[in-house]
C-alpha positions as CSV (number, residue, x, y, z in Angstrom):
1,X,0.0,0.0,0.0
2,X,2.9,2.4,0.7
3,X,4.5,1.6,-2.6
4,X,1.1,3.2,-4.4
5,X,1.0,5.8,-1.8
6,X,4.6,7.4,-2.5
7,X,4.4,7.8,-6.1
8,X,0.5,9.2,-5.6
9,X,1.4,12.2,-3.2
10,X,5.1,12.8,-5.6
11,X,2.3,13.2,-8.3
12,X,0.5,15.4,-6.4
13,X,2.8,17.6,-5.0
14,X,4.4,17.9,-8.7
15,X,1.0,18.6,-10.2
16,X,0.8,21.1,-7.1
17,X,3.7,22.6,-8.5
18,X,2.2,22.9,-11.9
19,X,-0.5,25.0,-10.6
20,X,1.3,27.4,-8.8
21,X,3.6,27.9,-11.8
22,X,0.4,28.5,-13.9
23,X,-1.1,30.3,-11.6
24,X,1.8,33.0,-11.3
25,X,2.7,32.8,-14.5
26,X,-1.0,33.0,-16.0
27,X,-0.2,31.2,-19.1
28,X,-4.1,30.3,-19.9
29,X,-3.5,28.7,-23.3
30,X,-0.6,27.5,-25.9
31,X,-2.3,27.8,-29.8
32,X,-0.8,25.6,-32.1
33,X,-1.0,28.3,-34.6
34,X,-2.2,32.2,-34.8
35,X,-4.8,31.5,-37.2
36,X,-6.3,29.1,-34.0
37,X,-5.5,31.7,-31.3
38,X,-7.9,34.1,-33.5
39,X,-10.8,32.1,-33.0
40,X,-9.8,32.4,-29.2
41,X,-8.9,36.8,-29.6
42,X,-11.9,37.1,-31.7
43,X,-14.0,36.1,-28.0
44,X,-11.6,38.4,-26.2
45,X,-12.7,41.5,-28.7
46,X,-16.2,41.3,-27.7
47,X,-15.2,42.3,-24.5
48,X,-12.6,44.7,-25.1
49,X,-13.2,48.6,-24.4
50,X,-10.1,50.1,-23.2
51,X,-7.3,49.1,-25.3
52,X,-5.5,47.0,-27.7
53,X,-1.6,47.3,-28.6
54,X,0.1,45.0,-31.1
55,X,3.4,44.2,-32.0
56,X,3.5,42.7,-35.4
57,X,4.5,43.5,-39.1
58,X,1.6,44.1,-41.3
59,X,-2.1,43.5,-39.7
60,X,-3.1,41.5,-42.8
61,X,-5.5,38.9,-41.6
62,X,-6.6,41.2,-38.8
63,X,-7.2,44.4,-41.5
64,X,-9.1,41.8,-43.8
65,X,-11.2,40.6,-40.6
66,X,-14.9,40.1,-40.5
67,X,-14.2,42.5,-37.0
68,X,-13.6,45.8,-39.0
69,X,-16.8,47.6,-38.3
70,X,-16.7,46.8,-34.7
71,X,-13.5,47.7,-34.0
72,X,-14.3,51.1,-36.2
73,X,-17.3,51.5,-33.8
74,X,-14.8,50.7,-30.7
75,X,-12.3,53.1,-32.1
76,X,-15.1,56.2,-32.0
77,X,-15.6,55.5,-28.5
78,X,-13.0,55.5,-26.3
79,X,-10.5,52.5,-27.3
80,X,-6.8,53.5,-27.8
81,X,-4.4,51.3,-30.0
82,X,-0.9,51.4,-30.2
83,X,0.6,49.9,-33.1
84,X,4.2,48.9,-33.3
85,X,6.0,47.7,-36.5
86,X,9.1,47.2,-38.2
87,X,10.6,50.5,-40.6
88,X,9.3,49.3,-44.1
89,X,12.5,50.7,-45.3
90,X,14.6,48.2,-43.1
91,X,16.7,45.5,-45.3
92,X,15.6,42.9,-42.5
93,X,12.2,42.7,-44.4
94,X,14.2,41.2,-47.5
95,X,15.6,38.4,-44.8
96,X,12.1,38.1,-43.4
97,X,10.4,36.8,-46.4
98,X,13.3,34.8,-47.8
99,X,12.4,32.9,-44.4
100,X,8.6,33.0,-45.1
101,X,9.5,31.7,-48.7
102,X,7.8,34.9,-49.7
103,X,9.0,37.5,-52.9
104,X,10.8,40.1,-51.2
105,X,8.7,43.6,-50.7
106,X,5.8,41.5,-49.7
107,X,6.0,42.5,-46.0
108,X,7.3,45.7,-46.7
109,X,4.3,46.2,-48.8
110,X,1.9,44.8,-46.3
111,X,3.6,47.3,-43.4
112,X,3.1,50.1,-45.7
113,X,-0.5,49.3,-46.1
114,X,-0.8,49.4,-42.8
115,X,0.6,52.4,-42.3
116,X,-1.9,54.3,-44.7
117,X,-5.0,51.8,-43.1
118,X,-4.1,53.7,-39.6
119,X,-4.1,57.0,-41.3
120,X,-7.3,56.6,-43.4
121,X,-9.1,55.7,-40.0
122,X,-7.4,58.9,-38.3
123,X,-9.1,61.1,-40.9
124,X,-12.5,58.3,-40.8
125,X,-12.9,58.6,-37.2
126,X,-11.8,62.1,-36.1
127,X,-11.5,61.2,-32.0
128,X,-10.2,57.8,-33.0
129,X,-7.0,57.2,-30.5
130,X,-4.9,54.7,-33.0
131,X,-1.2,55.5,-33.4
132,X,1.9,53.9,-35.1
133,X,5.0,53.9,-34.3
134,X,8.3,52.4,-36.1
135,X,11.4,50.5,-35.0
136,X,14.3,49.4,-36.9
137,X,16.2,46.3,-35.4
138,X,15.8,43.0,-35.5
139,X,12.2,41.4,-35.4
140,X,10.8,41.5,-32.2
141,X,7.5,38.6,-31.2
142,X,4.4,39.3,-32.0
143,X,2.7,40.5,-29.3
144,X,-1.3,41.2,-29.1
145,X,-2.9,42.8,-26.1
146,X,-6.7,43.3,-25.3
147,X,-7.5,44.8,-21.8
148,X,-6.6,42.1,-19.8
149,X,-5.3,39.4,-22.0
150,X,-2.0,39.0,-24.0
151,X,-1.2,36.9,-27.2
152,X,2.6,36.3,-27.4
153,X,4.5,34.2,-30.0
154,X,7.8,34.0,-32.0
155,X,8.3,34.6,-36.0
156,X,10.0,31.5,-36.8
157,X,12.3,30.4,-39.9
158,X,10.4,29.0,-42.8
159,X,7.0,29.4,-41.0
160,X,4.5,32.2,-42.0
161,X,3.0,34.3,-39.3
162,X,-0.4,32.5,-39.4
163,X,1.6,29.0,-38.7
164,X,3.1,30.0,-35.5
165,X,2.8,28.9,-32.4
166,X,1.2,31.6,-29.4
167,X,0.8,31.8,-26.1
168,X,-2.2,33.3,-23.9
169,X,-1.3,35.2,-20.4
170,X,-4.4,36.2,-18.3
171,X,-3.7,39.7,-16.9
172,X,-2.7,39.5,-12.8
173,X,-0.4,37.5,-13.5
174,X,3.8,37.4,-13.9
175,X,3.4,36.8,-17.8
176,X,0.6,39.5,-18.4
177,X,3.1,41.8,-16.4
178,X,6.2,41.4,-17.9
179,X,5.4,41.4,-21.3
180,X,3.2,44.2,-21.5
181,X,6.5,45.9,-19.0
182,X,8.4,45.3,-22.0
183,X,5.8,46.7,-24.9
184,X,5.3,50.1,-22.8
185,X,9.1,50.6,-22.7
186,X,9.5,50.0,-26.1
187,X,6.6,52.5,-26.7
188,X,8.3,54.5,-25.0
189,X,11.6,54.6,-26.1
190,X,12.5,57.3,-28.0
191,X,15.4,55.8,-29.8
192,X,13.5,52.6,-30.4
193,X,10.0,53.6,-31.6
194,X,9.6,56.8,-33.7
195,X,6.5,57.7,-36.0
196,X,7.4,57.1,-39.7
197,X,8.8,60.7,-41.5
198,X,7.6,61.2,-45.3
């Protein structure tokens, strides 16, 4: 009987552990790919009133969304987005898609289309609180933040964007903090994110 009992209570003291480290940590979910965390984000937007920063290169799939006209109606009241991207100048874009297997400009394209998306919804929505801001080093994660929730996931060689494996952090939690720590300093930083010059 003490020979089942051992190995039952080291089991439970190590899924103990488990918890705690979740529980701190407030990872919530691991998506196989982004196009699966979207169904999950999608959920999240309903909800969302405050804010929404991103970390990411162009916005495709999100600027082609089905979830335009609400976060257009969002946007008018009193959500603020902060957008942070790569300089569509930067020669890193040309390494970027040779890793995506994509013809080189296509991201750079993509970011710039971005760019004028953010400023034709500037001049749509006159109180609209949406800004972009540029950064010229290496790639950072993407990163997607809605009020209390974060979506945070590497760029990874020969694997598009929407193939890549993210991670969900519940805000009051170690891994809510410290990444969205790290996206307010780089917001912040004046040598790291500048708006875009004509």
């Amino acid at each position: 009987m003490k020979r089942f009992l051992f190995p039952s209570s080291r089991y439970l003291l190590r899924f103990r552990q488990m918890e705690d480290l979740m529980r701190r940590w407030g990872l919530e979910a691991i998506f196989l790919t982004r196009a699966e965390m979207s169904l999950d984000s999608d959920e999240e937007f309903e909800k969302v009133d405050e804010c929404i920063d991103i970390m990411a290169f162009g916005l495709e799939s999100f600027r082609s969304s089905p979830k335009i006209p609400a976060f257009k109606s969002k946007l008018s009241s009193c959500l603020a987005v902060r957008i942070l991207t790569i300089n569509p100048s930067s020669d890193i874009l040309d390494i970027r898609d040779d890793e995506e297997n994509k013809c080189r400009g296509t991201t750079r394209a993509s970011i710039e289309k971005l760019h004028e998306w953010v400023i034709s919804l500037q001049k749509e929505i006159p109180n609209a609180n949406i800004q972009i801001r540029y950064y010229d080093s290496l790639p950072q994660d993407f990163y997607w933040r809605q009020d209390g929730v974060i979506y945070i996931g590497p760029y990874l060689y020969g694997k598009i964007s929407q193939q890549t494996i993210t991670y969900k952090f519940r805000s009051n939690s170690e891994g809510y903090d410290y990444y969205k720590r790290y996206f307010d300093e780089l917001w912040e930083n004046k040598k790291f994110a500048k708006e875009l010059t004509p």
